[in-house]
N, C-alpha and C positions, 0 to 999 in steps of 0.2 A: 370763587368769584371775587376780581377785585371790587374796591371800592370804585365809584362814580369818580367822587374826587376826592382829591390824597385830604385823610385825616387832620384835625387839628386839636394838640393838647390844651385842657383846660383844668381848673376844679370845682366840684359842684358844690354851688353855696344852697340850694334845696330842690327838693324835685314835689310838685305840689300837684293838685288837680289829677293826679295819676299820669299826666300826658304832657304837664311840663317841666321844664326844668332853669331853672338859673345858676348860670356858671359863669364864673370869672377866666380869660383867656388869659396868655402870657405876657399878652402887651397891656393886661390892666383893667380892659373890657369887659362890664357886664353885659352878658344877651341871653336872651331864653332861648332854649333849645326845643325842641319837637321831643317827647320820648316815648317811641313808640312800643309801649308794655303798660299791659294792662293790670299785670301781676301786682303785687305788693313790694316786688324788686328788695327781699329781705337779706341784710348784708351788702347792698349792693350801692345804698343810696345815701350814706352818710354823709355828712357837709364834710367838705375838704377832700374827698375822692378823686383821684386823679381819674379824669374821663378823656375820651376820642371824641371829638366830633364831624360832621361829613356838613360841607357849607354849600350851599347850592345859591343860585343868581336866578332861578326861578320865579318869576314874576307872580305866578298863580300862588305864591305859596307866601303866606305871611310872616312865618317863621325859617329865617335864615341859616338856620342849625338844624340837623338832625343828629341827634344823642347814639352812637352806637357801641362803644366797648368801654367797659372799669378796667382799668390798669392797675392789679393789684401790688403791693407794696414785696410783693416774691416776685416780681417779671410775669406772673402768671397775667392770661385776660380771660375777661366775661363779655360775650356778647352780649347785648340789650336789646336789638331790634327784636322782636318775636315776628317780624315778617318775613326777616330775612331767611326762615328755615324752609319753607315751603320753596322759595324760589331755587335757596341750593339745591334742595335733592332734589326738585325737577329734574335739575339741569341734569344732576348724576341720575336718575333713573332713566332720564331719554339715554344718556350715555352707557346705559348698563355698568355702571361703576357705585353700585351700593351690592357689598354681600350678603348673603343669608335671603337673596329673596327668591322665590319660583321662578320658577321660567314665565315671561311674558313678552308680548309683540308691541302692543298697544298701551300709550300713555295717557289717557285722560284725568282731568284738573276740574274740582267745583265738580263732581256729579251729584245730581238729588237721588238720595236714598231717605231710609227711615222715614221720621217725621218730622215733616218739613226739614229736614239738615242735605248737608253736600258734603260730600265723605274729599278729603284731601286729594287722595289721589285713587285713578282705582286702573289697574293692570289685566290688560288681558291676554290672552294666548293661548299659551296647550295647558287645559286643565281648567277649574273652575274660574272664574272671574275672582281676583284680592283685592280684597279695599284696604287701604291702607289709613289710616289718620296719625298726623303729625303732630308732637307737640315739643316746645320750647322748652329746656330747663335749664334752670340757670342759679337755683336753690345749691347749696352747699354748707349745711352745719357742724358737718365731719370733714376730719381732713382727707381728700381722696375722695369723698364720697358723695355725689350728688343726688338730690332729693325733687319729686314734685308729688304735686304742686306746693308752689309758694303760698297758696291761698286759697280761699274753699272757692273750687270753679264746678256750678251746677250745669253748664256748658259740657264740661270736660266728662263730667259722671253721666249725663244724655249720651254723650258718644261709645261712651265704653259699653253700653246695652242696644244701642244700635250694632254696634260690630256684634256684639256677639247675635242679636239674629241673625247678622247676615252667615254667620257659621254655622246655625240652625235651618237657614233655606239651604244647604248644601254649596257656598260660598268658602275663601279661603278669608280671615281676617288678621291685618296686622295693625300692635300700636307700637308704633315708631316715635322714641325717645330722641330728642336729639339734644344732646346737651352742649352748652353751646360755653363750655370752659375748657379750662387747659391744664387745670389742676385735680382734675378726677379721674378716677379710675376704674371707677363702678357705682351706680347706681340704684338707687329703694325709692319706694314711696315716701313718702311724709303723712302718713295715716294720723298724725296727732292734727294737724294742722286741716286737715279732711275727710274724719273720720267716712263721710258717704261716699267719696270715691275709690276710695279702701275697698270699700264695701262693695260697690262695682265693681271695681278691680279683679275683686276675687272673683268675683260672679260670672265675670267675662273669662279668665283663665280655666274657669271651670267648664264653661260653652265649648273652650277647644280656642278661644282668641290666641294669635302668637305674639310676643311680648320682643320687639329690640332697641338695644339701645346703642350708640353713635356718640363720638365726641366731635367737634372738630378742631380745626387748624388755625390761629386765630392770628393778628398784625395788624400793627393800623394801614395797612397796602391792601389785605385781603383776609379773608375768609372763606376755608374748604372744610370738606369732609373729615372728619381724622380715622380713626380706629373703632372699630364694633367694641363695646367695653360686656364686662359680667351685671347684669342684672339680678337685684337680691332683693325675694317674695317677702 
């Protein structure tokens, strides 16, 4: 998916409150940016990081900027939105353009399952119903090698024991990794960083839950899909 509207370089002088950010632009200009992650953005948020940002004339919107890619100092980029994953692979699932998944017909977004939650996406067709749930990664403390989560998400460890009931009602369950860098090649947990989703984790692979992970294609123009990478328990 391209961007709305074409990119603009700046550097981050801090990213504070979790959701904002101040940057300096190239003509000199300080403005605060929108950023939309909730994570702890670790490695990602230094002062002086060269960032992308997406400027909208949106009137409803009080914030002029939305903060989307690190530009790292190798050519490499990190995405930042964490919204933007759910809306690509929609797009590529309505397009039957993500590998490794069953056969299905039907695309549904936000279903309520478990308790009180809404499974990302859930796929139907020939064979059981799969719910999928999506998540963001954007962690990196090896080189090559991408980690989540960034921070203990009791959110994220709730979902890993919902998917795996639904593989317990005689359901298909997938956690869909999407890593959203250019510099990785394979993917782990960060069990130090959260030890109970760890702990999920394992508990859901044990239910029979399917585990993939995804990189994509990153520019300040656009952001797609890239390659299925190796995930490592």
């Amino acid at each position: 998916m391209e961007f709305t509207t074409s990119l603009v370089p700046a550097r981050l002088i801090r990213r504070y409150k979790r959701f904002l950010a101040d940057v300096m632009l190239e003509d000199g200009r300080e403005v605060t940016a929108h950023c939309a992650n909730p994570g702890s953005m670790m490695g990602l948020a230094e002062p002086g990081t060269k960032v992308w940002l997406e400027p909208n004339d949106d009137p409803k919107k009080k914030l002029k900027f939305g903060w989307r890619l690190v530009e790292h100092e190798n050519g490499n980029f990190t995405g930042v939105d964490t919204s933007l994953p759910n809306r690509m692979l929609k797009a590529a699932l309505l397009a039957h353009e993500v590998p490794n998944l069953p056969d299905y017909d039907l695309v549904r977004a936000e279903v309520k399952y478990g308790e009180a939650s809404r499974v990302d996406f859930l796929l139907s067709g020939q064979g059981p119903d799969t719910y999928v749930e999506v998540k963001s990664v954007t962690l990196s403390r090896e080189h090559g090698l991408a980690e989540f989560p960034d921070s203990v998400t009791a959110r994220g460890t709730k979902h890993l024991g919902e998917l795996a009931q639904m593989v317990g009602q005689g359901h298909r369950a997938i956690m869909f990794y999407l890593v959203q860098r250019t510099d990785c090649e394979s993917m782990t947990l960060a069990g130090d960083i959260d030890p109970a989703y760890q702990a999920a984790f394992d508990q859901a692979m044990h239910a029979g839950v399917t585990v993939l992970a995804q990189t994509c294609k990153i520019s300040p123009t656009r952001i797609t899909l890239g390659d299925p990478i190796p995930f490592k328990p």
